[in-house]
C-alpha positions as CSV (number, residue, x, y, z in Angstrom):
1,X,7.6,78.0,70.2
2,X,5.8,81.9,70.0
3,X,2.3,82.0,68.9
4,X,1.9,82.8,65.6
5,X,1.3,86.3,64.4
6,X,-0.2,88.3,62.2
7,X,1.1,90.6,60.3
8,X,-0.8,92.7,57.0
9,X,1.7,94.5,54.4
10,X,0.6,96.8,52.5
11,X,0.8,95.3,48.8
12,X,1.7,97.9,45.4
13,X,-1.9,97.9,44.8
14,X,-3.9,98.9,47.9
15,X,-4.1,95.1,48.8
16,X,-3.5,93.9,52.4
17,X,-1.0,91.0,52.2
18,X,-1.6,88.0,55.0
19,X,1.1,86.8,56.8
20,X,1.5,84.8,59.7
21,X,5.3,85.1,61.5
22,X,6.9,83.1,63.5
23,X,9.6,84.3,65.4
24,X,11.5,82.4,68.5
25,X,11.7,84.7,71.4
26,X,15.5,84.1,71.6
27,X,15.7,85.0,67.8
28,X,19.1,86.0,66.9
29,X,19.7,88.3,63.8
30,X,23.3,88.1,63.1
31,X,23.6,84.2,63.6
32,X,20.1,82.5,62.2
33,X,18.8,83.5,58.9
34,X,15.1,84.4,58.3
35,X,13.3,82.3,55.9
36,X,10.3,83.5,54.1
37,X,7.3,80.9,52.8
38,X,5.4,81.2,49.5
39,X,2.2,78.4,48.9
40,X,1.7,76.6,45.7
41,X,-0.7,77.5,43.2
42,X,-3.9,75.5,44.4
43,X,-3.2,76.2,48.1
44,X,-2.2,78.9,50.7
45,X,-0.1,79.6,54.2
46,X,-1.9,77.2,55.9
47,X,-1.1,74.3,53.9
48,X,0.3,71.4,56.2
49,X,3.2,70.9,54.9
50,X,4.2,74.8,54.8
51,X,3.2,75.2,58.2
52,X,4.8,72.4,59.5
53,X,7.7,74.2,58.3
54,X,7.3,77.1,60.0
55,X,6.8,75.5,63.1
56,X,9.9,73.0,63.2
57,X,12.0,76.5,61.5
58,X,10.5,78.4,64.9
59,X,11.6,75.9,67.3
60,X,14.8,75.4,65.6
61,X,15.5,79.5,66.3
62,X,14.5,80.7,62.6
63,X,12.3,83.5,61.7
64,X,9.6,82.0,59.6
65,X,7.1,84.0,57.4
66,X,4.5,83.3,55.0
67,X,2.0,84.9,53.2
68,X,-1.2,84.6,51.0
69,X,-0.9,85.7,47.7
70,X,-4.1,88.1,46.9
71,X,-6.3,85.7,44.7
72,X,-6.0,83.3,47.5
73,X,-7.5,85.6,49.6
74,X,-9.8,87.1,47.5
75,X,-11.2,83.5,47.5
76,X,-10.0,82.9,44.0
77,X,-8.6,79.4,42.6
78,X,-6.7,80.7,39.2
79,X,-3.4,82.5,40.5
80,X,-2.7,86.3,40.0
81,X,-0.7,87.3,37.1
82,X,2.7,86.8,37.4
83,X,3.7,90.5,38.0
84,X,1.4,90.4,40.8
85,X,2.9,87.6,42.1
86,X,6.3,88.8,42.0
87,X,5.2,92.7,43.2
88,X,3.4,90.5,46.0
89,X,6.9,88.8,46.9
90,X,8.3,91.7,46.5
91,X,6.7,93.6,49.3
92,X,6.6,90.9,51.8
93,X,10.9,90.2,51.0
94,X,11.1,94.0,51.8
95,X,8.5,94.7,54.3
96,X,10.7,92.1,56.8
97,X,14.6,92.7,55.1
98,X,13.9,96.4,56.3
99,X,11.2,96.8,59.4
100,X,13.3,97.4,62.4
101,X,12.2,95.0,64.9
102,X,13.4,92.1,62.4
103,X,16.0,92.9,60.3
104,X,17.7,90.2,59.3
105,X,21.3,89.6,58.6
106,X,20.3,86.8,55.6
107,X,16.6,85.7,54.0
108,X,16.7,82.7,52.5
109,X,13.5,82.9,50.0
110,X,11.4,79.2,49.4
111,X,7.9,78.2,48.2
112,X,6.2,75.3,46.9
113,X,5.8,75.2,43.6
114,X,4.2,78.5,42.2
115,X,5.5,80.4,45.4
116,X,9.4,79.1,44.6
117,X,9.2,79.8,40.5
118,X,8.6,83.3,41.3
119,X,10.9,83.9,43.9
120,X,13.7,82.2,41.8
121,X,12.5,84.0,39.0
122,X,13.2,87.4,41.5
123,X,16.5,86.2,42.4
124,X,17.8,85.5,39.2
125,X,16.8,89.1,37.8
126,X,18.7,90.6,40.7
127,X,15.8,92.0,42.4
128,X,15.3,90.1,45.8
129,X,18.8,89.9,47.8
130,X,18.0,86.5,48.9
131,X,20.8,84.3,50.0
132,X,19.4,80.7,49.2
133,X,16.4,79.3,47.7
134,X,14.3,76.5,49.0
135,X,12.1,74.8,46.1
136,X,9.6,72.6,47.4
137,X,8.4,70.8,44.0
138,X,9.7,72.9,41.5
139,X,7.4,73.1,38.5
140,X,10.3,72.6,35.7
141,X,7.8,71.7,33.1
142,X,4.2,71.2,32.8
143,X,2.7,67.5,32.6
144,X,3.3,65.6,29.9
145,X,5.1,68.2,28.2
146,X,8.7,67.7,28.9
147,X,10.0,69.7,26.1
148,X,8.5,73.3,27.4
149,X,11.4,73.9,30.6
150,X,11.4,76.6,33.4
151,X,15.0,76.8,33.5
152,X,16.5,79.7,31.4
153,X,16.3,81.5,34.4
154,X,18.3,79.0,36.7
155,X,21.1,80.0,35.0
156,X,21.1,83.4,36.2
157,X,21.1,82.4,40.0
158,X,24.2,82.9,41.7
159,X,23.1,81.8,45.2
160,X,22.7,77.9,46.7
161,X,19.0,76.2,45.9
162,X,17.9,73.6,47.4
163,X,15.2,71.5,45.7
164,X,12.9,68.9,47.4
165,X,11.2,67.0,44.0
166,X,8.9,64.0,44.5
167,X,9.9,61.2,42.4
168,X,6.2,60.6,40.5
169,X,6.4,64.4,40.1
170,X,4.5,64.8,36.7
171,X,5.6,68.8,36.7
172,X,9.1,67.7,37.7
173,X,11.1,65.0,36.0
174,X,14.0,64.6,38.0
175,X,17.0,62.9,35.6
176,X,15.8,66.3,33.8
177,X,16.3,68.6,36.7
178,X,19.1,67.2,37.1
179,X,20.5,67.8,33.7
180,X,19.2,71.5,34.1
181,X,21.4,72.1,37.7
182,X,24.9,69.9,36.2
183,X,25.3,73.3,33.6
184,X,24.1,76.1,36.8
185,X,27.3,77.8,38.5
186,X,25.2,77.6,41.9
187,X,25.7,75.5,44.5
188,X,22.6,72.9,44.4
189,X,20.9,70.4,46.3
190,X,18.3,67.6,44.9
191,X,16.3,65.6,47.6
192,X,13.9,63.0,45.6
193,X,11.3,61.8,47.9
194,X,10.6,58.3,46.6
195,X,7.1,57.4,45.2
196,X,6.1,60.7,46.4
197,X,4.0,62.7,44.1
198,X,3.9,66.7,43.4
199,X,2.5,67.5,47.0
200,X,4.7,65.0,48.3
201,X,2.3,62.2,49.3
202,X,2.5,58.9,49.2
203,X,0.6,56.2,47.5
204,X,-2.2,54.9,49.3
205,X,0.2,51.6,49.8
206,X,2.7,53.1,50.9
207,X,5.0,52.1,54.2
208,X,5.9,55.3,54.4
209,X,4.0,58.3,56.4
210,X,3.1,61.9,56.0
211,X,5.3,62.8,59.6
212,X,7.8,60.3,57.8
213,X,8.2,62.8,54.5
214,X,7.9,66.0,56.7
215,X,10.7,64.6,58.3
216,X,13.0,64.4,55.8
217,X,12.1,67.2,54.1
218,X,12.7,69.6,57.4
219,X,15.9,67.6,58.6
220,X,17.8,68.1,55.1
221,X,16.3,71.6,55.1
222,X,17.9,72.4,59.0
223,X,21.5,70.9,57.6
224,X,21.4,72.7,54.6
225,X,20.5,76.2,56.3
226,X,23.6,75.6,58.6
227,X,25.4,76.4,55.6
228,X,24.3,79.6,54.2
């Protein structure tokens, strides 16, 4: 595995945008896609579970990226607006589909939770070229209010998702989700990580460990990408 790197992309405002690649050293353009990583809302790039991603993607001969989205590191807790978000997507999806020592053939776009609603939201509007989606805990509906949906906008996607949910999910009722994805033309995947919560993690009582989730999530995810 290559050290990470760092990389800063100039954002639509002035901003710097933090990323850290990383790229095997026998990366291969036409054959492995490159899969770009957005955080959640209350976390950033370094959060353990997206940069255990990166890491197993790296080793497995994928280009990984992810980024900070500016409030994160302006040191802020409440996200940007969404068109910052999505101008902030925006510019990293473009800044690596187009800089000439990456290049790559396909970009499959993912995020946890925040990071993943706007990037599908991109995809669906025909704005990001994106050739899957990877939804780590997809925020279908706030908590406890089952009737407001994210999922007009699923409908629009023409490309395969894959969805990781965690069964005590309260922003994510899966027999829901479900529902949502029978009526989308896309090809879709649901993974339900039982008794895991919206971060994926276990009750306390659990048998089942951390490595054990990560695991799962990264095997199903290195299958899946096989078939873009």
């Amino acid at each position: 595995m290559a050290a990470d790197e760092y990389v800063f992309i100039p954002g639509e405002h002035g901003e710097k945008i933090s990323t850290l690649v990383s790229c095997p050293q026998d990366y291969e353009v036409s054959r492995k896609s490159a899969v770009i990583l957005a955080h959640g809302a209350g976390n950033d790039m370094f959060n353990p579970l997206i940069t255990h991603m990166a890491h197993v993607l790296d080793q497995a001969g994928y280009l990984c990226v992810r980024f900070n989205f500016p409030y994160r590191d302006r040191g802020r807790r409440n996200p940007d607006s969404d068109d910052v978000l999505m101008a902030t997507w925006m510019s990293v999806f473009h800044y690596f589909r187009n800089h000439p020592g990456y290049q790559p053939a396909k970009i499959v776009a993912a995020g946890k939770s925040l990071g993943c609603r706007i990037a599908s939201q991109a995809v669906s509007a025909g704005i990001m070229d994106a050739q899957g989606l990877i939804m780590l805990g997809y925020p279908l509906h706030p908590p406890g209010k089952k009737d407001i949906l994210r999922d007009a906008h699923l409908h629009r996607i023409n490309v395969p998702m894959l969805f990781f949910e965690g069964e005590k999910d309260p922003f994510c009722d899966t027999a829901i989700l479900r529902d949502v994805l029978s009526r989308v033309k896309a090809p879709w995947n649901v993974e339900v990580i039982e008794g895991a919560d919206h971060s994926f993690k276990m009750p306390s009582d659990s048998k089942v460990t951390e490595e054990q989730v990560y695991a799962r999530i990264l095997g199903k995810t290195l299958s899946w990408l096989e078939t873009i």
